[in-house]
N, C-alpha and C positions, 0 to 999 in steps of 0.2 A: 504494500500500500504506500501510498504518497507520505513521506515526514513533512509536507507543507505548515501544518498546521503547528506539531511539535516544532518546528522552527520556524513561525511568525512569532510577533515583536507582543509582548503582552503590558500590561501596566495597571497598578492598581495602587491607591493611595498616592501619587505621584512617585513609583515606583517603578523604573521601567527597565525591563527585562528582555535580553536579547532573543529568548527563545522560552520554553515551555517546561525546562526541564530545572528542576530544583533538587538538590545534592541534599538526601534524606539527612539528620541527625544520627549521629554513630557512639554511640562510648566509645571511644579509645583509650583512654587511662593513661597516657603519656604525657601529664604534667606532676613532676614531682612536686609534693606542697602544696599543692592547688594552682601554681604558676605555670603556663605555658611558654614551652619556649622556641627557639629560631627553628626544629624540627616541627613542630604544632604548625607555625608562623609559614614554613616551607609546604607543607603536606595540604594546607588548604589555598595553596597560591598555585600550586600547580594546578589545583581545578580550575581557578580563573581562567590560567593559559589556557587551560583547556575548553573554556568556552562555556561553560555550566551557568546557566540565567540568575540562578539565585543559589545560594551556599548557606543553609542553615549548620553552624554547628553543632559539633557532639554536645549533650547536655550537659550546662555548667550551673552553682550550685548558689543560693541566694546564701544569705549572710545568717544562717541559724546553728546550732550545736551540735545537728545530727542533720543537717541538709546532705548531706553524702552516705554512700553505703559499702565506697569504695576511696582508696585514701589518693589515688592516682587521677582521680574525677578535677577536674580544674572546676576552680573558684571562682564566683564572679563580683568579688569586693577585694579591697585592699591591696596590696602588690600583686595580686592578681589583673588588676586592672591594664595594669601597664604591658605585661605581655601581650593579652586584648588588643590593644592598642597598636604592638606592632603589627599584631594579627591583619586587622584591617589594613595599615598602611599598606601592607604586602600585597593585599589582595585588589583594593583598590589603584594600586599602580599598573595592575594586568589589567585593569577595566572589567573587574569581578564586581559583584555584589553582594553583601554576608549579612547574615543575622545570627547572633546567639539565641541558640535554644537556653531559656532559664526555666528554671529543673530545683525541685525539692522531691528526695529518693522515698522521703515518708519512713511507713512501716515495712518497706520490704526489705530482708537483710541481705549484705554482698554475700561475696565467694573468700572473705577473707575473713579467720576466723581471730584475729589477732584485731580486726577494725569493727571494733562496736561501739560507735561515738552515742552518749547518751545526755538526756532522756530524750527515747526520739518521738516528734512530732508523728500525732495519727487522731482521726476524728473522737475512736470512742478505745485506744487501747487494744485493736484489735488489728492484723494485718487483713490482708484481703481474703486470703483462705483461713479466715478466724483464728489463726495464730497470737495465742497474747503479748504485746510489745509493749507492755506499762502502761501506764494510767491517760487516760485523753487528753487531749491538747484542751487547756482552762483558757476563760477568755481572753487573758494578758497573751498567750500563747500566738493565738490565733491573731490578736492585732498587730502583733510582732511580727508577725508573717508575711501578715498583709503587708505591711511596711516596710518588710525586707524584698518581695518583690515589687516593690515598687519604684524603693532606690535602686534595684537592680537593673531597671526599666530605663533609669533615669540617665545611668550608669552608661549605656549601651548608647542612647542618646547622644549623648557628653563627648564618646572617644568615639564616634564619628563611625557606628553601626547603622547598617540600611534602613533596620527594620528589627524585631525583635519576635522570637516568637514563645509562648507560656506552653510548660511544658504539661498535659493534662489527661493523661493517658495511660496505658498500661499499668495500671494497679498502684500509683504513686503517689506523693500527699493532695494534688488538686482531684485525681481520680478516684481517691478513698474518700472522699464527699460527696460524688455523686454517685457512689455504687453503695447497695443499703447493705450490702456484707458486710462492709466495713464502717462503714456509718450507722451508729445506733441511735445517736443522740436524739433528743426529746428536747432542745433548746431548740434556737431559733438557725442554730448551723446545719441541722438535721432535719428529721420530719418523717409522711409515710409517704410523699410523693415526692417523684423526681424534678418536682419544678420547687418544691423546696429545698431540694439535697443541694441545687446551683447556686445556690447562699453564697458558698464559699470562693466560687470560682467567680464568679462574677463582680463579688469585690476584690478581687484579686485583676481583675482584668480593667476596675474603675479604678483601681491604685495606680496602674500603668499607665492609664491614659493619663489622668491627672500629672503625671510625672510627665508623658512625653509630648504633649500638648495633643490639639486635634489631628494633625494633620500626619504623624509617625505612626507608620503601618504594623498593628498587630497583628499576628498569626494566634491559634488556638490551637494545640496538638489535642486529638481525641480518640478513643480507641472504645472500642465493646470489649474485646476478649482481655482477659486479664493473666499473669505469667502462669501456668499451670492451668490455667481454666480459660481454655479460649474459644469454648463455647460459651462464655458468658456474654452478658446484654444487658448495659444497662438502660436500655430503649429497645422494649419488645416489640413495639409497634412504630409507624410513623405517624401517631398521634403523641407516643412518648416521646418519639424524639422532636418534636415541636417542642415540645416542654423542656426540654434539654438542651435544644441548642438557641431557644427563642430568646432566655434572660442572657446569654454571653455572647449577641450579636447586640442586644441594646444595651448591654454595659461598655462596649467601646469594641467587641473583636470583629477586623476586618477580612478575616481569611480564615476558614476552617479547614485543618491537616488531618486529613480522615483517614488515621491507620489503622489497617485490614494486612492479615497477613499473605492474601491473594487475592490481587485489584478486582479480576475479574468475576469473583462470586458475589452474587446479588443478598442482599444486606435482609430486605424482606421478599416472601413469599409474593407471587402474581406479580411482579415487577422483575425485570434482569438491571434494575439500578445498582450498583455497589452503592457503599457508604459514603465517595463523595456527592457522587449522582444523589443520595437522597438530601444529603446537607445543601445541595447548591440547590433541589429544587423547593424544599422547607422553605431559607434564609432568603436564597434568592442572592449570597456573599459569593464571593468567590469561592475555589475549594479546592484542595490538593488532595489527589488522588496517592497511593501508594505501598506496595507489597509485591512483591516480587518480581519487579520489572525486567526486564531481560535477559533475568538467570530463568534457568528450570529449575525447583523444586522451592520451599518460601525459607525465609530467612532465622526458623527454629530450627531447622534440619539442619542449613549452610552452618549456623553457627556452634552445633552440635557435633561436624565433622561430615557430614554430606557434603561431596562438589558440588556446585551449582555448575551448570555450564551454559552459554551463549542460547539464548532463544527469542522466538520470533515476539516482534513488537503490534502485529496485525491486530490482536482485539484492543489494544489497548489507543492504537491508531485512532480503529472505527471508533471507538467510544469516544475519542475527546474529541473527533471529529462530530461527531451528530452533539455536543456540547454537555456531556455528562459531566464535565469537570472543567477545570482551567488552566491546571498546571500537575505535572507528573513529579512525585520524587524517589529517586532512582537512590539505589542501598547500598547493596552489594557490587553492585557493577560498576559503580564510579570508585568505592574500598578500592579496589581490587585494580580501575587503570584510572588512571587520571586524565585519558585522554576519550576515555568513552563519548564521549559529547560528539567529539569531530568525526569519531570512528565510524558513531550513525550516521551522523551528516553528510559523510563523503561516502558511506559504503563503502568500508574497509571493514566489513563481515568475519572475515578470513584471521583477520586479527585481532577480533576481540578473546579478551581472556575470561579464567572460569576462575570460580571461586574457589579459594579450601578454608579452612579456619584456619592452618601456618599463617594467613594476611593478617592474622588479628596480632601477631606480635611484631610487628612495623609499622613506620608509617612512610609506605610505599607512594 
């Protein structure tokens, strides 16, 4: 099929984009201390050259006691700042475009049993597979939060970032508020409905705006399945998810990041829409599609030790062609080359690469 579409010019917020394809958010765990540095600064300057529309970072961690779950997760306050900061310079000199992903890890614990920063923030004490992680986030908690990602907002603004995007998905502290597994509460941060559980995220997303005035383009990362349970749904219907994504498009979010871990399965029954397809026709916002874009097999397996290898971009084509979406963000496949962008663009087929998890200990 034609890449016409995937490489016309897009724009949103006074945000203008060379092309359609947006560079997923990755952990990679390559800042010691929470500081990024000339290897970070390097690894995402090379997607610029590479031509990638938009570069959201691997998720970095607002300014709280247990905002990380991994000690190698980069920082987004303090001397962390300043590596940020070359970040962008580097990539804005290639004629790239970047946003940090800002990310609080919540109640779910890392892979390191030596890093257990406490007490950690969680709505009711509860992880999301009802695991107990301490006592609930008390109200002082909770405004400190809100306040930390705000200055975080503020932050990215400041050192001369595109656009910012909230990290709010897979089972993490903004998604353990709107998922009722993990969310018990009976205050006014909880409830029995899902248009009450968006309490949280949605002043979380008025914190940002206030910080980065009207006109600096928020994203909203958002996910149904959760780590171990990805049959989960915290919108069973598309009348839930009305309710769900309707308070955090009129708290300020101008782009909804709807991660599915396989674009092309349809979200509800009697529809072939995926999840951004239903966000973009609810909101009527923009929407970024993404989940296993031009590997074969989806990105639990890839990162579990499945290759992924090089595959066809055709339904993903037709889809954003007939206007299911806006913008595509690509995972594995940009990890793994950095030149993926041009690779499509020019039809150099032949030479794209496959993925292994060996990529996850570089930054290639």
């Amino acid at each position: 099929m034609s890449h016409s579409t995937l490489f016309s010019p897009y724009s949103f917020k006074g945000l203008d984009l060379k092309n359609r394809i947006v560079m997923a958010p990755m952990t990679r765990q390559f800042s010691p201390g929470g500081t990024p540095g000339q290897n970070v600064a390097d690894y995402y300057t090379r997607r610029a050259k590479g031509n990638v529309g938009l570069i959201i970072t691997e998720g970095t961690v607002i300014e709280r006691p247990a905002s990380k779950n991994e000690e190698g997760i980069p920082n987004f306050y303090g001397a962390a700042l300043d590596g940020w900061r070359k970040v962008v310079d580097s990539v804005h000199a290639e004629g790239g475009l970047i946003a940090p992903q800002i990310w609080h890890t919540g109640a779910i614990y890392g892979n390191d049993p030596a890093w257990k920063p406490t007490p950690m923030d969680s709505p009711s004490g509860i992880a999301p597979d009802g695991t107990p992680v301490g006592q609930p986030m008390t109200e002082t908690d909770i405004a400190d939060t809100i306040a930390a990602f705000g200055r975080a907002a503020a932050s990215a603004k400041g050192i001369g970032f595109d656009a910012i995007e909230l990290h709010g998905a897979h089972g993490y502290l903004i998604d353990e508020f709107f998922f009722a597994g993990s969310n018990k509460r009976d205050d006014q941060w909880g409830g029995v409905t899902l248009k009450e559980r968006t309490r949280f995220a949605a002043e979380v997303i008025k914190a940002a705006r206030a910080a980065v005035g009207p006109d600096f383009p928020i994203i909203i990362r958002l996910s149904q399945f959760k780590p171990n349970a990805y049959d989960a749904k915290v919108a069973s219907t598309p009348e839930e998810m009305e309710d769900w994504l309707t308070p955090l498009v009129d708290a300020g979010a101008d782009v909804i990041h709807a991660s599915q871990r396989r674009f092309w399965e349809p979200e509800f029954d009697g529809s072939d829409l995926n999840f951004a397809g239903w966000a973009k026709k609810i909101t009527g916002k923009p929407t970024i599609t993404v989940g296993s874009v031009g590997l074969s097999g989806e990105f639990i397996a890839g990162f579990g030790g499945e290759v992924s290898n090089p595959a066809s971009l055709d339904k993903l084509l037709e889809r954003l062609d007939r206007g299911d979406f806006d913008l595509v963000a690509v995972g594995r496949a940009i990890l793994s080359d950095p030149d993926w962008v041009d690779k499509i663009r020019t039809g150099e087929t032949a030479s794209l690469k496959s993925f292994d998890r060996s990529l996850l200990g570089e930054l290639v």
